[in-house]
C-alpha positions in Angstrom: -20.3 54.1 29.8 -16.5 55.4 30.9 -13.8 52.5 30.3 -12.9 50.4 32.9 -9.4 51.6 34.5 -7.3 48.9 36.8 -8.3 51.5 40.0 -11.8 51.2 39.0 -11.5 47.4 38.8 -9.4 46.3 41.7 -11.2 49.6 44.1 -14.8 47.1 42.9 -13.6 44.1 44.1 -12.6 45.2 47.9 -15.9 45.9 48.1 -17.6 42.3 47.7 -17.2 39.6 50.6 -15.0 37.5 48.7 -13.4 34.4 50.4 -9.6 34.4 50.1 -6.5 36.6 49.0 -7.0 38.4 45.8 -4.9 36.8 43.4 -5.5 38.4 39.3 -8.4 39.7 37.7 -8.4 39.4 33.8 -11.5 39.5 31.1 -13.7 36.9 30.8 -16.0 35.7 28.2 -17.2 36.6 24.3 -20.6 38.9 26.0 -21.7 41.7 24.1 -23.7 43.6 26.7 -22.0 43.8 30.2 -18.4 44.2 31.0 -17.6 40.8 32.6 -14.5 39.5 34.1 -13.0 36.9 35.9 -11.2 37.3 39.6 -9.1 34.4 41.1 -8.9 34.1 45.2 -6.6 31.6 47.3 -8.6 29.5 49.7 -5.8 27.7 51.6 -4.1 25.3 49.2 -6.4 26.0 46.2 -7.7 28.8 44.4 -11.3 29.7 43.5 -12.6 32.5 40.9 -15.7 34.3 40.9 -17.3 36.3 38.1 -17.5 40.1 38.2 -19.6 41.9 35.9 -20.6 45.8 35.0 -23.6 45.6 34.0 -24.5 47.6 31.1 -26.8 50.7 32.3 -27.3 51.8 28.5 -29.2 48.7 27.7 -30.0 48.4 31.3 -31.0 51.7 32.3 -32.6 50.9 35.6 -29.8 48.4 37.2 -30.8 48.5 40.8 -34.6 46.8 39.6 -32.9 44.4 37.5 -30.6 43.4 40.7 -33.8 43.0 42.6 -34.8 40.0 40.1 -31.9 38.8 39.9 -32.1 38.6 43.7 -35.6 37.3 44.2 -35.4 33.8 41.4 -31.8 33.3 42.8 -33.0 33.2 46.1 -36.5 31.5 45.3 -34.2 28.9 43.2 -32.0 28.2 45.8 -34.4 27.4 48.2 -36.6 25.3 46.3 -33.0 23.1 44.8 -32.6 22.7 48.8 -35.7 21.0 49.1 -35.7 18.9 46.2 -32.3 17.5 48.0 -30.3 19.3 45.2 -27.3 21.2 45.1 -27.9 25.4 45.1 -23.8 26.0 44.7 -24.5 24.4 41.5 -28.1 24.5 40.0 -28.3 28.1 40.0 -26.1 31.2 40.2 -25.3 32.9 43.2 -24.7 36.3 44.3 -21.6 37.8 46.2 -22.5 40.1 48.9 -21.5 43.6 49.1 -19.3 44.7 51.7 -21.9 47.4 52.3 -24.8 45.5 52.4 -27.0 44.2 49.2 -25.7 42.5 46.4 -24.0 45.2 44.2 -21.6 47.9 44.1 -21.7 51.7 42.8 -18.0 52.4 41.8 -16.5 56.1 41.7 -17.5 56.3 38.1 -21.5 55.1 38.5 -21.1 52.1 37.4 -23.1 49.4 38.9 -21.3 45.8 39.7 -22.3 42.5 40.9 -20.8 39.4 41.1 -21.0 35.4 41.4 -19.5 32.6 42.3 -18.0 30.2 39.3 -19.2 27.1 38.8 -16.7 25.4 37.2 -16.3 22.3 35.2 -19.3 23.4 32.9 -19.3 24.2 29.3 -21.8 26.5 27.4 -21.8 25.3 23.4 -22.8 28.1 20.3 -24.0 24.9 18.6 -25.5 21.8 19.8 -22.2 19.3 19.1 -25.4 16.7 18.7 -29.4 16.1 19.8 -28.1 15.0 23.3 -27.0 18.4 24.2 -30.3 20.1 23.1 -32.1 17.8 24.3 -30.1 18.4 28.0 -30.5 22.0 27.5 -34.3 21.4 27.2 -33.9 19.6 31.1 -32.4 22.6 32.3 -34.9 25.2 30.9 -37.5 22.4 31.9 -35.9 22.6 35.3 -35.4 26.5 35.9 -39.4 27.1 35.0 -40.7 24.2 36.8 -38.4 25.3 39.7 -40.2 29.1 39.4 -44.0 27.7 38.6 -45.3 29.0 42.2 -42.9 32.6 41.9 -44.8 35.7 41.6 -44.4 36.8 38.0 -46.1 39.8 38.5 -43.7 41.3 41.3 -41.1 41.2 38.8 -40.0 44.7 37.1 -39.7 44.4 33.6 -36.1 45.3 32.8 -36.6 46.0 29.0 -40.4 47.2 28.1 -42.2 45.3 25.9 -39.2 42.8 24.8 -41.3 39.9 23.7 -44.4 42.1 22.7 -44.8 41.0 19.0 -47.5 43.3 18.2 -44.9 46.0 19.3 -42.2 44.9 17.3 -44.8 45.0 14.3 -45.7 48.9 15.2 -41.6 49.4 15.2 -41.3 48.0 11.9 -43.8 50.3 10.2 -42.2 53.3 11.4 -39.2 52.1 10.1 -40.5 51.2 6.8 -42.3 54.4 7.1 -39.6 56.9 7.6 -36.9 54.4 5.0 -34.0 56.7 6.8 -31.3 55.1 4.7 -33.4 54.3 1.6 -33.1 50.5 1.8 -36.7 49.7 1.9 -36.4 48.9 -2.2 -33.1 46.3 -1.5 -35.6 44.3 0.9 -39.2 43.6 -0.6 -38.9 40.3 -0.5 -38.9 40.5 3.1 -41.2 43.6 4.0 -44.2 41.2 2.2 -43.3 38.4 4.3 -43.8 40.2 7.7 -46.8 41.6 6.0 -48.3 38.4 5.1 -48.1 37.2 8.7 -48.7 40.2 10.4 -52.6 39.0 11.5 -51.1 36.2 13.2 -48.1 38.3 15.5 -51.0 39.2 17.6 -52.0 35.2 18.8 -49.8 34.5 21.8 -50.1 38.1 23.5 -53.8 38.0 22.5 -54.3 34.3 24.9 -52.3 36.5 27.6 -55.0 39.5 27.5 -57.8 36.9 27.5 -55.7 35.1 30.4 -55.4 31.7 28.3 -52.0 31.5 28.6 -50.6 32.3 32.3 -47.8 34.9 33.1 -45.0 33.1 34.0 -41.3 34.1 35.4 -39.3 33.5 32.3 -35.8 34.0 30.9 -36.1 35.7 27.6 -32.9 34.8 25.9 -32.6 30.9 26.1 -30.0 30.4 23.6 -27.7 27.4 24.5 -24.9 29.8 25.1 -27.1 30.9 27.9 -27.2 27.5 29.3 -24.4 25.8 31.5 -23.9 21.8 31.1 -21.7 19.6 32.6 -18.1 18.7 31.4 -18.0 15.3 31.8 -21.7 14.5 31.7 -23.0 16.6 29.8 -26.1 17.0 31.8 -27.9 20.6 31.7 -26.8 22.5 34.8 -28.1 26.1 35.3 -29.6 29.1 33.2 -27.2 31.9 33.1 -27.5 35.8 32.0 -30.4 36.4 34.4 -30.7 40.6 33.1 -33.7 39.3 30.9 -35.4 37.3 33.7 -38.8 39.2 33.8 -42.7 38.4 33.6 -43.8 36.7 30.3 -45.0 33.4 28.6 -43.4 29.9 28.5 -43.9 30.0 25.5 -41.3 32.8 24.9 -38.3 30.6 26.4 -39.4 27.6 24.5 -39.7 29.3 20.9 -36.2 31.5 21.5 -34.5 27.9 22.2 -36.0 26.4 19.0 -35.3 29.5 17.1 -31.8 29.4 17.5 -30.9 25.8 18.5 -33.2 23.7 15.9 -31.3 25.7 13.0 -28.8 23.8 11.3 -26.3 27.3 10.4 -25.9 30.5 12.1 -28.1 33.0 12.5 -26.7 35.5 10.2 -25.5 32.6 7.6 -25.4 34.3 4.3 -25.9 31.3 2.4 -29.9 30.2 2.4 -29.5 26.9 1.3 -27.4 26.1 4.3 -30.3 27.1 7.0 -32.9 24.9 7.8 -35.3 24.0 10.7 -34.0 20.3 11.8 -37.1 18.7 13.4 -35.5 16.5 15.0 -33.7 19.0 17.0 -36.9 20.4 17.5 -37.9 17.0 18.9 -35.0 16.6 21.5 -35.5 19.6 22.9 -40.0 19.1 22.9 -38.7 15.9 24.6 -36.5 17.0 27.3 -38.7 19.9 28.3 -42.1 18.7 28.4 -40.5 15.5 30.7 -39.7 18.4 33.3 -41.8 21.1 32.7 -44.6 19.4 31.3 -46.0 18.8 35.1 -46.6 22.9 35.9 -47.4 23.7 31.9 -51.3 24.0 31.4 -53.0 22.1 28.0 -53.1 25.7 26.3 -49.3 26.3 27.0 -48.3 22.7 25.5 -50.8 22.9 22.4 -49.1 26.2 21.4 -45.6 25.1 21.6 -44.8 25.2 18.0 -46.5 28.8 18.2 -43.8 29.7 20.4 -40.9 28.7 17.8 -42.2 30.1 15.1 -43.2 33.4 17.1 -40.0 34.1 18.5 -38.4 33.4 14.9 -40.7 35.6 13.1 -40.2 38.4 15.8 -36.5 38.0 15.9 -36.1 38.3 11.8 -38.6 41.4 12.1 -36.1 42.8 14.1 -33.0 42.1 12.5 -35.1 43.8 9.4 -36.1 47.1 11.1 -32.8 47.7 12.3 -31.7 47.5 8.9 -34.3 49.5 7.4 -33.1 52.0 10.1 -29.9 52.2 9.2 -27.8 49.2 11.6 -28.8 51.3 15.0 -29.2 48.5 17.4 -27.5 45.4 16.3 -23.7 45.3 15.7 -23.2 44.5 12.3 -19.5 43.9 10.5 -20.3 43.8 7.3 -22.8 45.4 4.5 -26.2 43.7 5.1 -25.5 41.8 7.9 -28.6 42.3 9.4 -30.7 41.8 6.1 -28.6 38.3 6.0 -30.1 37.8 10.0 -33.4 38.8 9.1 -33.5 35.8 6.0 -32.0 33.6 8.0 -35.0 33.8 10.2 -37.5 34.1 8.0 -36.2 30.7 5.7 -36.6 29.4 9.3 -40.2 30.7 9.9 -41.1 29.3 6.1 -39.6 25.6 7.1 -41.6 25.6 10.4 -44.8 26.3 8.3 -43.9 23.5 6.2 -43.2 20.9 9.1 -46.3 22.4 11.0 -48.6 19.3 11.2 -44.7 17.3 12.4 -44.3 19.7 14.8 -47.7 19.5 16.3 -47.5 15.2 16.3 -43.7 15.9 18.4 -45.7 17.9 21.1 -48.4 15.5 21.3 -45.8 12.6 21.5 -44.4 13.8 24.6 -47.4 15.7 26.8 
């Protein structure tokens, strides 16, 4: 993609129906994928700011299908937080129109633009600060997939194929281990058995969705908290943010990618094992807080495999993180030497922990459904 110039960037925002005089634009935010900024407007005696975003056509390489999801769950959202005697401006993004119509802009260099309005006074945490703030985060995912129980999942495009398709991920692996481009297959043993040992079992939760045991469902795909907007003050989960990934898929994938990385007690590329565990009972506010919401739309099936969701999502993300570094640190920025081997371990002491705490996990889910 060509670098942004200050033409390019003020030329984009003339063409959204923005309220106000155009004060400043400036860079917003610690994203890795789309270029996202932040534009300030007055409004009489106050100003306002909206976020602008280009969204990344590389990883995204059908944008105008992506915009069309984005679209549709906004929309749906909005409506159904009207209803419920909520408050839209707040409970869920929304879109800026385009001057020419739609909801994003094609500037002179093909790149592809939408934008929002800010909703301010939230925060968005890298770490729960304590088991309240999971456990509010829980609410809000609880909220946006209750919200979306009636939306047609399977009108949705699928903006990156096969994201969540474990199986998959398995086949990638091999032909990374296979082909051992930059000979590191030997440094990582340890880990190539482990995915091994469990590779029977990678094939459960896509399995249920052949055999239509588990229902498709609209669902996020990346529920980190970062992804997740709470109140200042309260504290209280807002809104689900980063809507690129929103696609058809299982519950279960949203639940096990917030347990992956918000029941760990370090970071997820921590080089230093003895630091990273599973914390059940952060695994316990957040079972909590979601099942009180979404526990109403959630068949039995969905709530039994819960825990099959967390450790899923951990095993496929540390699978990952290992055939990128089999292949030589393609996909994942790295900035340092085996940064993604340290990811991978990470995930898989994770993974080992859950199996340990299996039976607890399984007595938290039947605590609160």
């Amino acid at each position: 993609m060509k670098p942004i110039t200050n033409t390019i960037l003020n030329d984009t925002i003339k063409h959204f129906r923005f309220e106000g005089n155009f004060i400043r634009v400036s860079s917003y935010g610690s994203g890795h994928i789309n270029d996202t900024f932040a534009a300030w407007f007055q409004q009489g005696d106050h100003s306002c700011r909206y976020i602008l975003q280009r969204i990344n056509t590389h990883v995204f390489s059908d944008p105008v299908s992506l915009m069309e999801n984005v679209v549709g769950v906004t929309n749906f959202l909005r409506r159904k937080i009207l209803a419920n005697g909520g408050n839209p401006e707040r409970e869920t993004l929304n879109l800026i129109p385009a001057v020419e119509g739609g909801y994003y802009v094609v500037d002179a260099d093909g790149g592809y633009w939408r934008a929002y309005r800010f909703i301010e006074g939230t925060v968005t945490l890298q770490q729960a600060r304590s088991p309240k703030d999971f456990y509010e985060s829980a609410r809000a995912l609880g909220k946006f997939q209750m919200l979306l129980a009636d939306y047609p999942a399977g009108t949705l495009h699928e903006t990156i194929a096969r994201f969540h398709d474990t199986p998959d991920r398995i086949r990638q692996f091999h032909e990374a281990l296979d082909a051992d481009a930059k000979g590191r297959a030997a440094s990582a043993k340890q880990e190539i058995g482990f995915v091994k040992a469990r590779e029977k079992y990678t094939g459960l939760l896509t399995g249920l969705l052949a055999q239509k045991k588990l229902p498709l469902r609209v669902t996020h795909n990346d529920t980190k908290l970062n992804n997740i907007l709470l109140d200042e003050k309260t504290g209280r989960g807002i809104c689900l943010i980063d809507l690129d990934t929103v696609m058809p898929g299982l519950s279960l994938y949203d639940f096990g990618d917030s347990i992956r990385f918000g029941a760990s007690t370090a970071a997820e590329d921590e080089p230093d094992l003895s630091k990273v565990h599973f914390d059940i009972s952060l695994f316990e506010a957040f079972t909590k807080g979601y099942l009180e919401i979404a526990g109403s739309v959630l068949t039995p099936e969905e709530i039994d495999h819960l825990p099959d969701g967390a450790k899923m999502m951990t095993l496929e993300c540390g699978t990952r993180f290992l055939t990128d570094y089999l292949s030589g640190d393609v996909y994942f920025k790295t900035s340092r030497e085996n940064h993604n081997l340290d990811r991978c371990r990470t995930q898989f002491k994770l993974v080992s922990e859950m199996e340990q705490q299996w039976n607890d996990m399984k007595r938290v889910v039947k605590k609160y459904c």
